[in-house]
N, CA, C and O atoms as CSV, one atom per row, in Angstrom:
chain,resi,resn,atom,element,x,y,z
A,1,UNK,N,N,210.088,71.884,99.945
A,1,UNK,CA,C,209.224,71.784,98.787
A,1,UNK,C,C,208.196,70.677,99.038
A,1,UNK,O,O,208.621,69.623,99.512
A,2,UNK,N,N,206.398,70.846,98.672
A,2,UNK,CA,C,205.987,69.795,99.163
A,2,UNK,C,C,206.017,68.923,97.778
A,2,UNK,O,O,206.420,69.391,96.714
A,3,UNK,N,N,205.632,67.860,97.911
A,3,UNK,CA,C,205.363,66.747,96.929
A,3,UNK,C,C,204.858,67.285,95.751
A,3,UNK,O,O,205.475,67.130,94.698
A,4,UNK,N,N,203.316,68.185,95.823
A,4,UNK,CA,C,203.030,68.409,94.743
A,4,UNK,C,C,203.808,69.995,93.803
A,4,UNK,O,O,203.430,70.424,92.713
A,5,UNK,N,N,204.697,70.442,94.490
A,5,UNK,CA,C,205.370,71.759,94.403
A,5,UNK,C,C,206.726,71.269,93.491
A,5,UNK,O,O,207.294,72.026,92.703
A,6,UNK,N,N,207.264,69.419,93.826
A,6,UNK,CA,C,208.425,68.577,93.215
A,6,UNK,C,C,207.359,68.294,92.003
A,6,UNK,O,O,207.763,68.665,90.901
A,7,UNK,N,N,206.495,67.895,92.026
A,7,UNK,CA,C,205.725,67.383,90.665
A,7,UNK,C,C,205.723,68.392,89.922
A,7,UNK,O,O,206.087,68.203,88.761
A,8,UNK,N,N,205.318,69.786,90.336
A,8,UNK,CA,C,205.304,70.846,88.506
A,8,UNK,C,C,206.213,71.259,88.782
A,8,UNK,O,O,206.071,72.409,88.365
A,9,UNK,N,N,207.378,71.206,89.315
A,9,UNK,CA,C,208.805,71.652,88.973
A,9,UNK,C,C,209.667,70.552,87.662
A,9,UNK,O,O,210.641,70.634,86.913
A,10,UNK,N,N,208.633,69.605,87.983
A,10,UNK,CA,C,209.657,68.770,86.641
A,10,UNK,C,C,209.163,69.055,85.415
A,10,UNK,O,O,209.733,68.681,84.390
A,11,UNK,N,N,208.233,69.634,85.417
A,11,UNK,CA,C,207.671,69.956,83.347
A,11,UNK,C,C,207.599,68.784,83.379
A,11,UNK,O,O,208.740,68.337,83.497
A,12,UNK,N,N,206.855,67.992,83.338
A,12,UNK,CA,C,207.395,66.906,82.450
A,12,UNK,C,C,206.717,66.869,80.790
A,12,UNK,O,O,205.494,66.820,80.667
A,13,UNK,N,N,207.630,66.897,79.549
A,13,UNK,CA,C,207.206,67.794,78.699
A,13,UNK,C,C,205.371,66.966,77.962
A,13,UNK,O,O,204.378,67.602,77.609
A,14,UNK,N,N,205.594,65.217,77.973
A,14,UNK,CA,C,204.878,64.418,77.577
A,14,UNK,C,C,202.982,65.005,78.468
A,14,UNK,O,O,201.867,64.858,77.968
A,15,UNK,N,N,203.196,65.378,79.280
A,15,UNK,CA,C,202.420,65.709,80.709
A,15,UNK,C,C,201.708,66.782,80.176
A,15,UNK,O,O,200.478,66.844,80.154
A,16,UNK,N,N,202.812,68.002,79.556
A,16,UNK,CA,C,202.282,69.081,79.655
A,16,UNK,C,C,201.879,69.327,78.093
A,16,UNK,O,O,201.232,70.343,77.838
A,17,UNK,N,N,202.214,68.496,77.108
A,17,UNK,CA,C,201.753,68.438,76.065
A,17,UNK,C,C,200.337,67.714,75.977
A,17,UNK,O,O,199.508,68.228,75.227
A,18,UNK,N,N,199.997,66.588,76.665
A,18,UNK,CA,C,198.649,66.371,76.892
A,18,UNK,C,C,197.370,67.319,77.975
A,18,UNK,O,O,196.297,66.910,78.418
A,19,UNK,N,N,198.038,68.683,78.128
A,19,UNK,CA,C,197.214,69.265,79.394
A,19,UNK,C,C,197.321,68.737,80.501
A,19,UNK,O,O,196.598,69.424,81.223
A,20,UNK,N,N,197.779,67.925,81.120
A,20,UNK,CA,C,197.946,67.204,82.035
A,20,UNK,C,C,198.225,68.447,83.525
A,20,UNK,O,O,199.274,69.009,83.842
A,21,UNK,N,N,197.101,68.520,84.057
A,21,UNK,CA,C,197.403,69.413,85.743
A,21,UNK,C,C,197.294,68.475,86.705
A,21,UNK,O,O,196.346,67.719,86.915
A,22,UNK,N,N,198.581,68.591,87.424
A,22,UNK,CA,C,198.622,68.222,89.131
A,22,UNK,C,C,197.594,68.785,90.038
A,22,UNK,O,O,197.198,69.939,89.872
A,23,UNK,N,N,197.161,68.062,90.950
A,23,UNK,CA,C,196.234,69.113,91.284
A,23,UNK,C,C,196.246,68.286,92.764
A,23,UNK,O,O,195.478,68.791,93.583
A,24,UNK,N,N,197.062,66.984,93.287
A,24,UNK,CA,C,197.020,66.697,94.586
A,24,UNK,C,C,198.307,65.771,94.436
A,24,UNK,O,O,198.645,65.229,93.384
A,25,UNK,N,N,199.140,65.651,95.972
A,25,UNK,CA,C,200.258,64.945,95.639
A,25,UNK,C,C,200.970,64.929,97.096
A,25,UNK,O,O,201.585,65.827,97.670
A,26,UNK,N,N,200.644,63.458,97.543
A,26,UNK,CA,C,201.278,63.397,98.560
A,26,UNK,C,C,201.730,61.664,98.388
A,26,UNK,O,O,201.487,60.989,97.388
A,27,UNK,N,N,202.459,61.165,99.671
A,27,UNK,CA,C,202.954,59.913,99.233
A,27,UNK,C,C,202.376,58.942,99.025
A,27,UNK,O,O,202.935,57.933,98.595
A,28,UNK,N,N,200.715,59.039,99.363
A,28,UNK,CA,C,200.113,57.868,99.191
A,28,UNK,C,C,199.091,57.653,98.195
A,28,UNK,O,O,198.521,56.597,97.924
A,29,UNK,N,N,198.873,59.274,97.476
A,29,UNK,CA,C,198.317,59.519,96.701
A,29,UNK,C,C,198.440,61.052,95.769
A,29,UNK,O,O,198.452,62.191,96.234
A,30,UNK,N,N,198.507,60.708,94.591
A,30,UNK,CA,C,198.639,62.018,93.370
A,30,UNK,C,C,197.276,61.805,92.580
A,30,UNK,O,O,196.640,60.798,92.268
A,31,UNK,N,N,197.118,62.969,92.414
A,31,UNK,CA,C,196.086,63.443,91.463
A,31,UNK,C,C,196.001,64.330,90.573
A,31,UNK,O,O,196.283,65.480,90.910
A,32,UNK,N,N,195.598,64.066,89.203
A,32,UNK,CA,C,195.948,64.599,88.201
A,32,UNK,C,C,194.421,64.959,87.709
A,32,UNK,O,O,193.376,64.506,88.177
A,33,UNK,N,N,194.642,66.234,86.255
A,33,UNK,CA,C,193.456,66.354,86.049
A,33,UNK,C,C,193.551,66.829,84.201
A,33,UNK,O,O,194.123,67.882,83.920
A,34,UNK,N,N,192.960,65.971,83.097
A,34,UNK,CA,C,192.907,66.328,81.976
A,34,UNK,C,C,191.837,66.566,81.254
A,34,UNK,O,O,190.774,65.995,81.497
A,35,UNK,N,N,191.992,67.528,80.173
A,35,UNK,CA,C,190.220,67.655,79.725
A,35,UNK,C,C,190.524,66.931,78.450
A,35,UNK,O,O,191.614,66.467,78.117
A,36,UNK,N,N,189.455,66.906,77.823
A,36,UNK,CA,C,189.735,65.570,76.695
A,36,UNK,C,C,189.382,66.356,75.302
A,36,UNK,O,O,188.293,66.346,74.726
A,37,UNK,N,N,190.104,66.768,75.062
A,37,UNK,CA,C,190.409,67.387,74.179
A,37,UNK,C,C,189.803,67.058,72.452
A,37,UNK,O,O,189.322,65.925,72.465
A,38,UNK,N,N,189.705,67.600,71.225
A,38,UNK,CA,C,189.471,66.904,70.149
A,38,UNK,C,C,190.372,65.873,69.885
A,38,UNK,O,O,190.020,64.718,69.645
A,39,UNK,N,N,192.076,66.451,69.942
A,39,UNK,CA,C,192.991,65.909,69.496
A,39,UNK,C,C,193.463,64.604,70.198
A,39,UNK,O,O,194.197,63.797,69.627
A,40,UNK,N,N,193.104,64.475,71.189
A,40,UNK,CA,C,193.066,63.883,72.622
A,40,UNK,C,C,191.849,62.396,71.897
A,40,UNK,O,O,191.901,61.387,72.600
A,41,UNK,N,N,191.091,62.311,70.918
A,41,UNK,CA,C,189.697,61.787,71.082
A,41,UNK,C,C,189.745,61.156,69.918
A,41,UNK,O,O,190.476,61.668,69.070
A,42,UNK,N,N,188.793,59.549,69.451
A,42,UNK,CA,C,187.961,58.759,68.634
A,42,UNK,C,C,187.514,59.408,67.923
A,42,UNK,O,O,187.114,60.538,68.204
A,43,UNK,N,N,187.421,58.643,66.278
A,43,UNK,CA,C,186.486,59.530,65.499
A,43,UNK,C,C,185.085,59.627,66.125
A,43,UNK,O,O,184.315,59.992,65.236
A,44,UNK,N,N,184.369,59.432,67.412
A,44,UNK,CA,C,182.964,59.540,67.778
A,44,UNK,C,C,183.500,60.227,69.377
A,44,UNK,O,O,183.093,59.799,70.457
A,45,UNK,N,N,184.581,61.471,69.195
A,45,UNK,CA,C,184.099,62.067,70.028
A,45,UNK,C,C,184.417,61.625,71.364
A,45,UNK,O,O,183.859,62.124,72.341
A,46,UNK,N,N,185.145,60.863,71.441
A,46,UNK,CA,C,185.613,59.683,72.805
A,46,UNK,C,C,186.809,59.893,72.824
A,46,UNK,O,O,187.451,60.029,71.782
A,47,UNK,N,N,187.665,60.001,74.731
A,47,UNK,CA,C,188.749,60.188,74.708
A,47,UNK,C,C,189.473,58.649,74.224
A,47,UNK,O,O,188.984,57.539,74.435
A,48,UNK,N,N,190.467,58.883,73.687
A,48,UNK,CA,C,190.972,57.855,72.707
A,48,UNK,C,C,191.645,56.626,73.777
A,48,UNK,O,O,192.198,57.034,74.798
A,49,UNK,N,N,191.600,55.583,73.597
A,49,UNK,CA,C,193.083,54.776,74.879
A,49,UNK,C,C,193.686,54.813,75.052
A,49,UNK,O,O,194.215,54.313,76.045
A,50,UNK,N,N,194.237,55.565,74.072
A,50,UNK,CA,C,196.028,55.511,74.417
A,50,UNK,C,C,196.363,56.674,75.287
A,50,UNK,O,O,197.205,56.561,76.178
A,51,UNK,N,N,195.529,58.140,74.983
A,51,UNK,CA,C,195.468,58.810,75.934
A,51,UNK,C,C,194.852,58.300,77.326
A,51,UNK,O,O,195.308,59.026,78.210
A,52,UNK,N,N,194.225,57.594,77.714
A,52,UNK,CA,C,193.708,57.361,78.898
A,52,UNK,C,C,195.299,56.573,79.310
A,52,UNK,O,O,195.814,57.169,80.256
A,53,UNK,N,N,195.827,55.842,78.998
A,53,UNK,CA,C,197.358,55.196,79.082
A,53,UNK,C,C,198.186,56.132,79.361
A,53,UNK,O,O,198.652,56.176,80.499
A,54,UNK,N,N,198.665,57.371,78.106
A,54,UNK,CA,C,199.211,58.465,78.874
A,54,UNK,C,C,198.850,58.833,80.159
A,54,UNK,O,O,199.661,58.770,81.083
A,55,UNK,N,N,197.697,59.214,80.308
A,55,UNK,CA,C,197.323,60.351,81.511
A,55,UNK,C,C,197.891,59.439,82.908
A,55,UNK,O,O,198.297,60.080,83.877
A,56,UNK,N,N,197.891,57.918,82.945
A,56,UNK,CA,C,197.846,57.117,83.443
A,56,UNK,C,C,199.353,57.267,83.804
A,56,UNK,O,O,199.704,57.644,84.922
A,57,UNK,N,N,200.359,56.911,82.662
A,57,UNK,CA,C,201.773,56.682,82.903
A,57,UNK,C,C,202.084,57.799,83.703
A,57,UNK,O,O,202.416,57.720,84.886
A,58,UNK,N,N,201.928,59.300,82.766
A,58,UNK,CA,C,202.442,60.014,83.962
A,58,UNK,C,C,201.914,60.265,85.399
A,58,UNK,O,O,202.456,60.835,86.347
A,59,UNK,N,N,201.211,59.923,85.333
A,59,UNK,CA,C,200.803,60.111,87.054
A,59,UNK,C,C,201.342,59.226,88.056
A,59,UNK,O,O,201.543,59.311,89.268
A,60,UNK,N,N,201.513,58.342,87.160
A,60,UNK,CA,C,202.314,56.805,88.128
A,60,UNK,C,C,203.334,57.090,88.497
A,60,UNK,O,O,203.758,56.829,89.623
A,61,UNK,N,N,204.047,57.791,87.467
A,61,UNK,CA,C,205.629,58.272,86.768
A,61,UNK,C,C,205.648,59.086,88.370
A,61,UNK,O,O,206.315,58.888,89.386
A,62,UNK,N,N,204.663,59.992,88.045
A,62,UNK,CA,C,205.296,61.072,89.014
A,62,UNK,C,C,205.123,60.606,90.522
A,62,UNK,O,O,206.096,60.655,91.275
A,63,UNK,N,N,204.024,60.204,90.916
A,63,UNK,CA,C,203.629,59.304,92.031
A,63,UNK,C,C,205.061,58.567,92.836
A,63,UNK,O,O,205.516,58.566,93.980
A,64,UNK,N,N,205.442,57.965,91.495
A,64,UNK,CA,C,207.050,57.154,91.802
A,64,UNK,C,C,208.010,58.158,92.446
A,64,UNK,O,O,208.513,57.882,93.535
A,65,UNK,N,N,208.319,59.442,91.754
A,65,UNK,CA,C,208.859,60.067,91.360
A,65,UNK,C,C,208.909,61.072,93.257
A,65,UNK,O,O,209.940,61.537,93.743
A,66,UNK,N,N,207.988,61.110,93.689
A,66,UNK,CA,C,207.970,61.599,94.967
A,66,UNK,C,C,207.815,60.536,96.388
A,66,UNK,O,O,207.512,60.771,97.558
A,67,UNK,N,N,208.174,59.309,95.668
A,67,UNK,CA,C,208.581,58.065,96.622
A,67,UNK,C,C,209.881,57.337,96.647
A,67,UNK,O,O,210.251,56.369,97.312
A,68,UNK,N,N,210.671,58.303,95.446
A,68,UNK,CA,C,212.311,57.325,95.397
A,68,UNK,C,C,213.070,57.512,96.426
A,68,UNK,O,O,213.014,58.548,97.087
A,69,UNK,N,N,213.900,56.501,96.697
A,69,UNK,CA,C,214.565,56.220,97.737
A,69,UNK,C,C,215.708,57.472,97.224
A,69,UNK,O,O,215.981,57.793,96.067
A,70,UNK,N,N,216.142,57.925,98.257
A,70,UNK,CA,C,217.084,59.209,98.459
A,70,UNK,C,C,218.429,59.119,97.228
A,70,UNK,O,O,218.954,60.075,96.656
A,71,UNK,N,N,218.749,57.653,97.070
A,71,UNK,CA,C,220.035,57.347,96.078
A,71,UNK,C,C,219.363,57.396,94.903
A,71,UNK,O,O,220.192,57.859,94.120
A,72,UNK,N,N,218.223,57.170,94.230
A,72,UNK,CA,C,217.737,56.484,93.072
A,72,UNK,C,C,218.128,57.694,92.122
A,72,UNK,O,O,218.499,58.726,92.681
A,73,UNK,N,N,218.080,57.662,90.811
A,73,UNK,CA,C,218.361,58.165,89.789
A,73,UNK,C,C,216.907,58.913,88.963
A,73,UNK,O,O,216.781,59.954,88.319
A,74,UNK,N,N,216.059,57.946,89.305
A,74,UNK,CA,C,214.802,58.214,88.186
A,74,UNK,C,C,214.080,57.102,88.508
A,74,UNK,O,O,214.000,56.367,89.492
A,75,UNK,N,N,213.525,57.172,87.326
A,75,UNK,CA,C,212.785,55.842,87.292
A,75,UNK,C,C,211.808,55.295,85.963
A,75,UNK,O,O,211.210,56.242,85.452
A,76,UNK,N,N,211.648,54.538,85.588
A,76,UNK,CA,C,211.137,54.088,84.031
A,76,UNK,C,C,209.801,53.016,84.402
A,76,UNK,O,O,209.645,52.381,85.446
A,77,UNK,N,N,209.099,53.039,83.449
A,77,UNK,CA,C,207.343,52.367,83.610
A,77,UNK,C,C,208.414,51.212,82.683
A,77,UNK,O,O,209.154,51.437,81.725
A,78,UNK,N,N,208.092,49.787,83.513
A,78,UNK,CA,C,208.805,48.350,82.958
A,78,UNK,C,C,207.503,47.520,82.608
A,78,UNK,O,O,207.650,46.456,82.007
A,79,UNK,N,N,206.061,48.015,83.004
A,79,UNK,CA,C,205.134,46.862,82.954
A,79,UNK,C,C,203.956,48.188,83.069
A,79,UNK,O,O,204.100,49.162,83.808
A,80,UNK,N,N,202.630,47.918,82.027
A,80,UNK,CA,C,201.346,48.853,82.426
A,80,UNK,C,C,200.172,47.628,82.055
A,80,UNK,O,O,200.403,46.740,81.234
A,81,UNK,N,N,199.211,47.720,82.619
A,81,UNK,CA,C,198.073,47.055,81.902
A,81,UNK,C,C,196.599,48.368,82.134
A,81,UNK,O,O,196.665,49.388,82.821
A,82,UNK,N,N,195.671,47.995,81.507
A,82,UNK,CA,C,194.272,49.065,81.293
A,82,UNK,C,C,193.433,48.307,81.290
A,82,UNK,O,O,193.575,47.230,80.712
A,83,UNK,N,N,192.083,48.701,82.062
A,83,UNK,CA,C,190.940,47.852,82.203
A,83,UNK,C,C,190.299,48.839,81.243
A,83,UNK,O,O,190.337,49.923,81.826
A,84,UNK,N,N,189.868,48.954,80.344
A,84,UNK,CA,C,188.445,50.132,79.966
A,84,UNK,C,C,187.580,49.733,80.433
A,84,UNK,O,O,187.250,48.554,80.305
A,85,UNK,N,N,186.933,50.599,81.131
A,85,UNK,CA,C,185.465,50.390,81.831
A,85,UNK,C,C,184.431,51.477,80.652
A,85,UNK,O,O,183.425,51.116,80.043
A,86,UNK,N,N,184.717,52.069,80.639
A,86,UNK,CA,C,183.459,53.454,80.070
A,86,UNK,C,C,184.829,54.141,79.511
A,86,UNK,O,O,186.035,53.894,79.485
A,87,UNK,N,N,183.624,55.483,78.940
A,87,UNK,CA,C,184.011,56.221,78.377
A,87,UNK,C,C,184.263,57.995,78.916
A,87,UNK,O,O,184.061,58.280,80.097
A,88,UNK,N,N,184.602,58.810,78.154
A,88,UNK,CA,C,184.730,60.804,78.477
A,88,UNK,C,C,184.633,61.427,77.284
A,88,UNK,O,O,185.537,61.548,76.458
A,89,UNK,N,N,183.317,61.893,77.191
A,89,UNK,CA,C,183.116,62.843,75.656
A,89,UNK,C,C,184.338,64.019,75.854
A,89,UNK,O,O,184.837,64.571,76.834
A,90,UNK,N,N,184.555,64.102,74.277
A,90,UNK,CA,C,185.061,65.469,74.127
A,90,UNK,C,C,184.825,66.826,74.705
A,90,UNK,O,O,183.974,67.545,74.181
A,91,UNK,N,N,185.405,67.176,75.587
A,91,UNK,CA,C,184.752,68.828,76.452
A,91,UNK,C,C,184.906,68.344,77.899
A,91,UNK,O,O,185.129,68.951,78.946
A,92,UNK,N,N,184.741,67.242,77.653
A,92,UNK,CA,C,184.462,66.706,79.574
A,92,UNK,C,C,186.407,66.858,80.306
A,92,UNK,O,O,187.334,66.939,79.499
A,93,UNK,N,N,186.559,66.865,81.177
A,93,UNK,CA,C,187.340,66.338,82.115
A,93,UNK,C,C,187.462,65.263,83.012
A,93,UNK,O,O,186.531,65.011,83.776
A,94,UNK,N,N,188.658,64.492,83.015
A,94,UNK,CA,C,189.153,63.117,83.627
A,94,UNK,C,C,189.654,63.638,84.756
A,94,UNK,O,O,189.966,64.801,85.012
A,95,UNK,N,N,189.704,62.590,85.457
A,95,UNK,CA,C,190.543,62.673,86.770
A,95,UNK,C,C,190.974,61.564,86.789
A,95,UNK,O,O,190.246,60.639,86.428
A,96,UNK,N,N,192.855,61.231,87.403
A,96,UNK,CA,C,193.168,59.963,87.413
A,96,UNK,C,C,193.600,60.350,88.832
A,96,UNK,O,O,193.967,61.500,89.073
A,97,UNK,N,N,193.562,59.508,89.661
A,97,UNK,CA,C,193.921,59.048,90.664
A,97,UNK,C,C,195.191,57.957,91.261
A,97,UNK,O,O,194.784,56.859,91.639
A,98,UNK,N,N,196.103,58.120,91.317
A,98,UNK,CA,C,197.261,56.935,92.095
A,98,UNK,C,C,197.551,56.995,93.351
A,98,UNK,O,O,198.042,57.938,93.973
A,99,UNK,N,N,197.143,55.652,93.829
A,99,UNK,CA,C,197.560,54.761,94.988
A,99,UNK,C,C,198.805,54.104,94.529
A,99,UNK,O,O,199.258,53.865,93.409
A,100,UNK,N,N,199.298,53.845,95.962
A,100,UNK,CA,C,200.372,52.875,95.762
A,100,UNK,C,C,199.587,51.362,96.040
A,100,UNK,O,O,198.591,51.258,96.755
A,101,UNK,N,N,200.258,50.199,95.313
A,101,UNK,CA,C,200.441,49.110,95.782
A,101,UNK,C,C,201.274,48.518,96.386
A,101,UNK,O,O,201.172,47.957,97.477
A,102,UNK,N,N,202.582,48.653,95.372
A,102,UNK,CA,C,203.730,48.486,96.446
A,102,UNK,C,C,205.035,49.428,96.437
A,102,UNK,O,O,205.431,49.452,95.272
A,103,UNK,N,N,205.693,50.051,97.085
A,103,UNK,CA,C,206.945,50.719,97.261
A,103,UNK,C,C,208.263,49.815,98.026
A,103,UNK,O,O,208.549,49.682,99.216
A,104,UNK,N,N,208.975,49.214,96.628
A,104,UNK,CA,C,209.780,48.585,96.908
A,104,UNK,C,C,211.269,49.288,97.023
A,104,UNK,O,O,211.155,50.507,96.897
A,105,UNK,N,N,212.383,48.944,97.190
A,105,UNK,CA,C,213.942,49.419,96.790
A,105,UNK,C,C,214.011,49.542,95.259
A,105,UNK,O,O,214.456,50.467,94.580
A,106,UNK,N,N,213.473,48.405,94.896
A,106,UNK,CA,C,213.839,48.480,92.735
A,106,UNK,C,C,212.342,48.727,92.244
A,106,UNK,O,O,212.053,49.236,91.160
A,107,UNK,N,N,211.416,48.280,93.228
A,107,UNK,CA,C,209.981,48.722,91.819
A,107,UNK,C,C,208.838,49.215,93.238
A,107,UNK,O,O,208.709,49.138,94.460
A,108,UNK,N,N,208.135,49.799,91.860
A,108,UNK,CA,C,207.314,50.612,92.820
A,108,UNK,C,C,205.706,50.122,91.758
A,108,UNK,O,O,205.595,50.285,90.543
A,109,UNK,N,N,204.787,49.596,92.584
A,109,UNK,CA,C,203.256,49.708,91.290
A,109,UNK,C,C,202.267,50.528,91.878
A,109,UNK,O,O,202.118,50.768,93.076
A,110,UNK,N,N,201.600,50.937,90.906
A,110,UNK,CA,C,200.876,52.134,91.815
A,110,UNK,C,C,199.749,51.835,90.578
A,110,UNK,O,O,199.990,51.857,89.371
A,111,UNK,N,N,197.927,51.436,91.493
A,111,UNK,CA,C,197.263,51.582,90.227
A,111,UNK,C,C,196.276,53.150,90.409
A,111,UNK,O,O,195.937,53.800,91.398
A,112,UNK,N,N,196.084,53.297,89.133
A,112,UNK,CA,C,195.631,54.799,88.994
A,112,UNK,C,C,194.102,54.359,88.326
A,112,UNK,O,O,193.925,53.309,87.708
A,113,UNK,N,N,192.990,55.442,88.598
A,113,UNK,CA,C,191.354,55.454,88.754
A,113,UNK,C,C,191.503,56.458,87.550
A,113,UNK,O,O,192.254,57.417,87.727
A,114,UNK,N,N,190.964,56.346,86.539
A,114,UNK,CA,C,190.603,57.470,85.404
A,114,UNK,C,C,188.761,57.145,85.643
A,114,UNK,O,O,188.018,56.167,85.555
A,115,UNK,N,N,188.628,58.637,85.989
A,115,UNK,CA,C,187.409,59.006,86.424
A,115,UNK,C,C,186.591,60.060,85.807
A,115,UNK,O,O,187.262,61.059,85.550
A,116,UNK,N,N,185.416,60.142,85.508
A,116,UNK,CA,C,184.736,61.727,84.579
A,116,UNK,C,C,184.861,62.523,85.572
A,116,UNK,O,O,185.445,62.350,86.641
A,117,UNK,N,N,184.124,63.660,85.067
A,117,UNK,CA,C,183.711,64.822,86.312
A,117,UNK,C,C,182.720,64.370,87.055
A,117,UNK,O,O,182.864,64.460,88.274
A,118,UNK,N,N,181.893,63.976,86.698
A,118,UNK,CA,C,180.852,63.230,87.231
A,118,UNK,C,C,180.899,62.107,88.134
A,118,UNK,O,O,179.969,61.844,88.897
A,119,UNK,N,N,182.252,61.264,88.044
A,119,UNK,CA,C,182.923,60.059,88.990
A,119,UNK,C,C,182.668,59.195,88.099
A,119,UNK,O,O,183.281,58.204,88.496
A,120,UNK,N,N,182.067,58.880,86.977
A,120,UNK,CA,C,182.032,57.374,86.076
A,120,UNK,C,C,183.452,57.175,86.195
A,120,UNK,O,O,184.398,57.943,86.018
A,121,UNK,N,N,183.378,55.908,86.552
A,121,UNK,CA,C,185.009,54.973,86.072
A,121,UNK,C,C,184.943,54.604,84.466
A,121,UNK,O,O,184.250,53.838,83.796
A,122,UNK,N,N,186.076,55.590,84.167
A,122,UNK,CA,C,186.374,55.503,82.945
A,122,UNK,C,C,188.154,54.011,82.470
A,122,UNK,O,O,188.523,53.306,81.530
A,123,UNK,N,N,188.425,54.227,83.340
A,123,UNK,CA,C,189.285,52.864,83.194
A,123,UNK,C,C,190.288,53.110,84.559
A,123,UNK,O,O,190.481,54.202,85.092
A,124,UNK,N,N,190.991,51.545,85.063
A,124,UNK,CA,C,191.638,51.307,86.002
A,124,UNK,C,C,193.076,50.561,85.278
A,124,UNK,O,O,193.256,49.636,84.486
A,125,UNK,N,N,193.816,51.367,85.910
A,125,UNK,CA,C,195.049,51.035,85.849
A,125,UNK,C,C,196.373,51.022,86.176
A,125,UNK,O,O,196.948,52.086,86.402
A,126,UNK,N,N,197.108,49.672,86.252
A,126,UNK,CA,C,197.877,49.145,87.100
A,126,UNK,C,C,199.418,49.117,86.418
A,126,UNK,O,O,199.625,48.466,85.394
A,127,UNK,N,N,200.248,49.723,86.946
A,127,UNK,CA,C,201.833,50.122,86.475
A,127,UNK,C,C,203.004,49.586,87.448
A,127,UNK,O,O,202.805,49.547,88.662
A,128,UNK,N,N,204.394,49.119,86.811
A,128,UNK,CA,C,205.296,48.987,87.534
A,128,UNK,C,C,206.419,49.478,86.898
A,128,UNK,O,O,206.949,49.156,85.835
A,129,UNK,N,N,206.800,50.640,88.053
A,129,UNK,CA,C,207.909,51.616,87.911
A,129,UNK,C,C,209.260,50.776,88.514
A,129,UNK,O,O,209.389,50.267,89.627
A,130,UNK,N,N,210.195,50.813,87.410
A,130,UNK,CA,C,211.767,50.311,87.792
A,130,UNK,C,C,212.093,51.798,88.447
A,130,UNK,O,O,211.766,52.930,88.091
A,131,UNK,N,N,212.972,51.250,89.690
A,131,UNK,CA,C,213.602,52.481,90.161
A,131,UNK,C,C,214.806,52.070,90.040
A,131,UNK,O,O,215.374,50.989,90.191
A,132,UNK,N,N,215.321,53.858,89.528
A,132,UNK,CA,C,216.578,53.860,88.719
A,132,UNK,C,C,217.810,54.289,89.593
A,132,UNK,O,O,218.933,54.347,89.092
């Protein structure tokens, strides 16, 4: 099974309730892809932060998730922070991006690029996954 074939085998239900598509996934990098929905968005039409945070967690989540050490159990987000840089009108599509920073035995941080279609950096952000 490759990496990104383990990523949509898990549903993950939070993922797939925000639209959330896999769309690249290997160990040094996953890529995800969401459109920004009304429900998703600011009263002016702007994808909201907390969704840019979602789209963020799970990608980290899963990122982790195809780097655990062979014993591990899972794994849980213990620490996130968000830069907002810009913004993604309603209709548009994001792209988040995760790198690793570090892949440890107990934690793993991986920061992820929320990007338009266009490439504006829409916010950067930096996560640390407990491995379970």
């Amino acid at each position: 099974m490759t990496p990104l074939e383990k990523i949509n085998s898990l549903k993950m239900p939070f993922a797939q309730l925000k639209g959330v598509t896999f769309t690249e996934a290997s160990a040094e990098r996953v890529v995800a892809q969401m459109q920004v929905r009304p429900d998703l968005c600011t009263l002016h039409h702007t994808i909201h932060g907390g969704a840019i945070m979602a789209l963020a967690d799970s990608v980290g989540a899963a990122a982790t998730v195809i780097n655990l050490p062979e014993d591990a159990k899972g794994t849980t987000t213990i620490e996130s922070k968000t830069n907002f840089i810009g913004g993604a009108k309603e209709g548009s599509v994001v792209t988040a991006i995760a790198t690793p920073v570090h892949r440890g035995r107990r934690t793993q941080v991986w920061q992820t690029r929320i990007e338009t279609d266009d490439g504006r950096l829409v916010a950067i952000v930096s996560q640390t996954q407990l491995v379970l």
